[in-house]
N, C-alpha and C positions, 0 to 999 in steps of 0.2 A: 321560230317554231320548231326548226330540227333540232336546235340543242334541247327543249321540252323533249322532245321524242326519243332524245337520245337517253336524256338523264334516265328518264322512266324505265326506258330497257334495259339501261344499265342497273338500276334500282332493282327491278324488276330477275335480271339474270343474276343479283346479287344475292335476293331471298330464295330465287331457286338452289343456287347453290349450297346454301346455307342450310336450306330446310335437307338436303339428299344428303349432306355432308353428317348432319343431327338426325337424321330417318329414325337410325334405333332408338335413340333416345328422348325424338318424341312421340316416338308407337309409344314405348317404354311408361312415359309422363302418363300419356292418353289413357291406356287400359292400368292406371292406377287412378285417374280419374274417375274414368267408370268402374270402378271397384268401388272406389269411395262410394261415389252415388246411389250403388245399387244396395251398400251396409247402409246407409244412410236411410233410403227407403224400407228397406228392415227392419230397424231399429222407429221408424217411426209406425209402421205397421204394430210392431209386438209394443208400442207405448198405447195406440188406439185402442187394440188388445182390451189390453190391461186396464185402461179408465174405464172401458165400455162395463169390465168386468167388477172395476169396485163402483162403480156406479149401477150396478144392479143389486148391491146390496145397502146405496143409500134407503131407500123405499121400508124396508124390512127393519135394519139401525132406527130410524126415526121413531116407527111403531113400537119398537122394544123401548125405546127411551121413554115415548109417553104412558107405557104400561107401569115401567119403574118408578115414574114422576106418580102416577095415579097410588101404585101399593106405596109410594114414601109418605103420602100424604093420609091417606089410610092410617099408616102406622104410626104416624106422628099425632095422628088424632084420640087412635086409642091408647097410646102412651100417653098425653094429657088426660085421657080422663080417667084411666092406672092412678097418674100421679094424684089428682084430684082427689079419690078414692084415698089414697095411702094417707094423704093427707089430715081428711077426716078423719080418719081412725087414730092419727096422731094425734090430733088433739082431742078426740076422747078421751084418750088414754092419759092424756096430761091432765084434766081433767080431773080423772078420777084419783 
């Protein structure tokens, strides 16, 4: 049981030392860690942003598109019957 107790301290007094010996350089590691974390949380803020923001113009897009689908259809109907028209008079005219 005292060699366990030994080891451990010894273990123990060997990561102390190690951790005082690398101090700065794991402040150093640390506050680049949370630098990461904190751009990181920024960057996902200004992405939430930003969908919130093209998704306030899904609603608006969809209406414009069914208005365009409605005049396409429109126009394509009175073009058919232009052409129908042009038609006829074609063959009148061969006709005569």
């Amino acid at each position: 049981m005292k060699l366990k107790h030994l080891i451990a301290a010894g273990t123990a007094a060997t990561i102390t030392y190690l951790a005082v010996q690398n101090r700065k350089k794991i402040a150093h590691e640390t506050t680049e860690a949370m630098d990461s974390v904190r751009r990181i949380q920024e960057s996902y803020q200004t992405i939430q942003d930003q969908l919130a923001f093209i998704q306030s113009y899904q609603q608006p897009l969809q209406e414009m598109a069914r208005d365009l689908q409605y005049k396409l259809r429109v126009y394509q109907q009175a073009i058919a019957g232009n052409l129908n028209e042009i038609q006829k008079i074609q063959v009148t005219e061969q006709e005569k």
